[in-house]
C-alpha positions in Angstrom: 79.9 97.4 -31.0 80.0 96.6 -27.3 78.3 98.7 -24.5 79.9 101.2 -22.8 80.7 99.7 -19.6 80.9 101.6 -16.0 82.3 101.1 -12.5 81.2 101.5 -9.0 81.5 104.7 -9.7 79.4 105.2 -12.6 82.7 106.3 -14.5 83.6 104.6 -18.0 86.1 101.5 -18.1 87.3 99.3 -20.9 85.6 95.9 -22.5 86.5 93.1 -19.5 89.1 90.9 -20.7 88.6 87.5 -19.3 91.8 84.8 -19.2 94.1 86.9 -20.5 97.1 85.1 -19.5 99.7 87.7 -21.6 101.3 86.7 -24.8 104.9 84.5 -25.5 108.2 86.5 -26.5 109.2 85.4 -29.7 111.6 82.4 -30.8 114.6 82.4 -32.5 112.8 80.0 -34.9 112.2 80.1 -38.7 108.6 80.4 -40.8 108.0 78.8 -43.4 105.7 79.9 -46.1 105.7 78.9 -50.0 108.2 81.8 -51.5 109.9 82.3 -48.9 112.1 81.3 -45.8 112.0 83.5 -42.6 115.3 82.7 -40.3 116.9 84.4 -37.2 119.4 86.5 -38.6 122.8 85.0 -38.5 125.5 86.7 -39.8 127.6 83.9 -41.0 125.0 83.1 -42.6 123.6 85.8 -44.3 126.1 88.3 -44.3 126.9 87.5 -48.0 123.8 87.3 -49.7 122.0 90.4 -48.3 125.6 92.1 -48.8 125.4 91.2 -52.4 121.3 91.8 -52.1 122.0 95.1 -50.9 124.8 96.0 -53.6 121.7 96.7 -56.3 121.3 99.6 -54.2 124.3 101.5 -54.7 123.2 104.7 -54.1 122.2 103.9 -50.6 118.5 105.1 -51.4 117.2 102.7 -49.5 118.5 103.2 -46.2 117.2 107.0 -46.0 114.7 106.4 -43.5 116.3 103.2 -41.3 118.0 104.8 -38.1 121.2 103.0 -39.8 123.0 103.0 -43.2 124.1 102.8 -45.5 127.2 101.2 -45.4 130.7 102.1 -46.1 131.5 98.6 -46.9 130.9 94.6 -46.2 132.9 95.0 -43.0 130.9 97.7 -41.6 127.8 95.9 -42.9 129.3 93.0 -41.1 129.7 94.7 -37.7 126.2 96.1 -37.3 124.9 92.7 -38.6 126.6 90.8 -36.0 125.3 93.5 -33.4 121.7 93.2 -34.4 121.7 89.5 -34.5 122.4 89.1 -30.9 119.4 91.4 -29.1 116.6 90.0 -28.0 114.4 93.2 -28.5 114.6 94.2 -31.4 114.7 90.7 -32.5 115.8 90.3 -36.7 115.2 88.0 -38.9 116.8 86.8 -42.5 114.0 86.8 -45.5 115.1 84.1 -48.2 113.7 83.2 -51.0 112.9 80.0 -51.3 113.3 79.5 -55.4 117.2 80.8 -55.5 117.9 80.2 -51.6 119.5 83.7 -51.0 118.9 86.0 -48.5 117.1 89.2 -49.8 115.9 91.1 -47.0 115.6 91.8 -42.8 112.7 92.9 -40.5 112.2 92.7 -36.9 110.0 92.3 -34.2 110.6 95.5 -31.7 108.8 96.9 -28.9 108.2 93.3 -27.8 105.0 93.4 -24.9 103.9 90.1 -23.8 102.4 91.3 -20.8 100.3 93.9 -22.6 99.8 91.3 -25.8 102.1 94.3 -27.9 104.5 93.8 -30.8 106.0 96.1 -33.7 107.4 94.7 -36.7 110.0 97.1 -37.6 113.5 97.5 -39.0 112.2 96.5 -42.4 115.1 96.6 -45.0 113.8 95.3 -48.0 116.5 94.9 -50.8 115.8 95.6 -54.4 115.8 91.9 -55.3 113.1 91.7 -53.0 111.0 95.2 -53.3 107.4 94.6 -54.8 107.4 90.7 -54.8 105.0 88.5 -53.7 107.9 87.0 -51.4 107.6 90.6 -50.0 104.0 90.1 -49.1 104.2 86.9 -47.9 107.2 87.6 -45.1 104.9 90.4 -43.7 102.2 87.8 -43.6 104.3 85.5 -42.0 105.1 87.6 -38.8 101.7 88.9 -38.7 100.4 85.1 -38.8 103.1 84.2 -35.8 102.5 86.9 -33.8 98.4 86.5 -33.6 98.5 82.9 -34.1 101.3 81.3 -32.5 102.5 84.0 -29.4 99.1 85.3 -28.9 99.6 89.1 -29.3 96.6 91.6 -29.2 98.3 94.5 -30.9 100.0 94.3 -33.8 102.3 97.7 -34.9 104.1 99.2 -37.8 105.5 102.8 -37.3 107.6 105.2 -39.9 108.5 108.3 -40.5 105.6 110.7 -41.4 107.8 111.5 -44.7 108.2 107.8 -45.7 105.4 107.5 -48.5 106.4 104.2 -49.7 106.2 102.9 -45.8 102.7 104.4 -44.7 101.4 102.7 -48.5 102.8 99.7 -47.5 100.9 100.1 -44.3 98.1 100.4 -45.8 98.1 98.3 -48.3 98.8 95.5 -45.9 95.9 96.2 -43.8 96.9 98.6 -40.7 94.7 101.2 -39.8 96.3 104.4 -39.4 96.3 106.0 -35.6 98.2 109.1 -35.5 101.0 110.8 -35.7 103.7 111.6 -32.8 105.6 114.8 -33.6 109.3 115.3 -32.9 109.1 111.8 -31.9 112.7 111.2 -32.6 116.3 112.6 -33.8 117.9 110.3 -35.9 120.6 110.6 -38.8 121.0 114.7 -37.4 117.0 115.3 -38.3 113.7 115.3 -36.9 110.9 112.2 -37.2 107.8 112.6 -36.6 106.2 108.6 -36.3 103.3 108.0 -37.9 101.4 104.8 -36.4 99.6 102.4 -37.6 98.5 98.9 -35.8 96.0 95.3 -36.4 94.3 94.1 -34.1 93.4 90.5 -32.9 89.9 90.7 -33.6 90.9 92.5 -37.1 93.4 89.7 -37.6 90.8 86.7 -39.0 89.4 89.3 -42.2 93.4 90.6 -43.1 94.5 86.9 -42.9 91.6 85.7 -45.3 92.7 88.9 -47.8 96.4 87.2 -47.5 95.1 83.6 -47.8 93.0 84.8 -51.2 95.7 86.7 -52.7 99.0 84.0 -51.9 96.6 81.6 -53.7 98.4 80.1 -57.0 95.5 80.6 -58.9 96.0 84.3 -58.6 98.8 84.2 -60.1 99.7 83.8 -63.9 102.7 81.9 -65.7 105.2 84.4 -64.9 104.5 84.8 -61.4 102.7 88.1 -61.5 99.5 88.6 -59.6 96.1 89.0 -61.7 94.4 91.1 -58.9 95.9 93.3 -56.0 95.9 92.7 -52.8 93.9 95.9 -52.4 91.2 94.3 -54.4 90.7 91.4 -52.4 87.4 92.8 -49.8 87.7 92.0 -46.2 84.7 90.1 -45.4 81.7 91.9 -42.8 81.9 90.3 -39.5 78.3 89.6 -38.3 
């Protein structure tokens, strides 16, 4: 653990950080992995498969705690795809999977800080067809390995609604460590949210990323595609 360190002053100031030169705003590039495809979201593009993707959910279940949804129809689903697509911040991307080629899911990077070395992924919409897959796993491995690896960010962030259980699991699962919660955050959908935070760090990032790296590998992994241990049971190494 390093020292406490102290001014002029004799008062208490953070760990120096030498060459910090800030961090890179993210591209409108794709990732590549082995299940899956990650690709800036483009509506003519993708507006059919994750319309179709989407259409397993009929009920509209999943869209309880997004800030939007669910849709009235492919038109409407059209409209706020073509909206999202064009920001910069949040930034969305297309999940496909590789072995059928379709388009199964969204996330984004939000709350984009380069100067700070700060970015949330967020706007996860995760369609049935994609909902507790290894393709799943891997996307959210992707955009963890980009942002540490190739932009250079220090903070990593995932935030939901204090109510969402299957969002703070998948938190937690994945390897954030839980902060806090804001209350009355935000209104949204006529109702309160309190956030609940949860973040990686870069010097946290080389023990998650060897948990990844040991579960992704084939050999965990039988003749039907399904995993022979858990992610959760794959120990993060001791740092010395």
């Amino acid at each position: 653990m390093t020292a406490e360190r102290t001014n002029a002053f004799n008062q208490p100031i953070g760990a120096e950080i030498k060459d910090w030169n800030g961090a890179q705003a993210p591209r409108r590039s794709a990732i590549s992995g082995q299940l899956c495809l990650i690709e800036p979201l483009d509506v003519h593009n993708h507006l059919d498969d994750l319309d179709k993707a989407f259409s397993l959910d009929p009920d509209g279940k999943l869209w309880t705690y997004m800030a939007n949804g669910p849709f009235e129809s492919k038109t409407s689903f059209g409209k706020w795809l073509t909206t999202v697509s064009q920001t910069e911040d949040p930034l969305f991307y297309a999940i496909i999977d590789k072995l059928t080629g379709k388009a199964v899911g969204m996330a984004a990077y939000m709350r984009i800080n380069p100067t700070a070395g700060s970015i949330e992924i967020g706007s996860i919409s995760f369609s049935p067809a994609l909902q507790k897959t290894a393709i799943a796993t891997e996307a959210m491995f992707l955009f963890m390995q980009r942002a540490f690896e190739e932009l250079n960010y220090r903070r990593y962030e995932w935030k939901c609604d204090s109510l969402n259980a299957a969002s703070i699991k998948a938190a937690l699962r994945l390897g954030f460590s839980y902060e806090g919660e804001f209350r009355q955050a935000l209104v949204y959908k006529n109702r309160n949210r309190n956030t609940r935070w949860f973040s990686i760090l870069d010097s946290e990032w080389p023990q998650v990323k060897q948990r990844f790296v040991d579960w992704l590998d084939p050999g965990n992994f039988d003749e039907n595609g399904q995993q022979r241990r858990k992610l959760q049971e794959f120990i993060q190494p001791k740092t010395t």
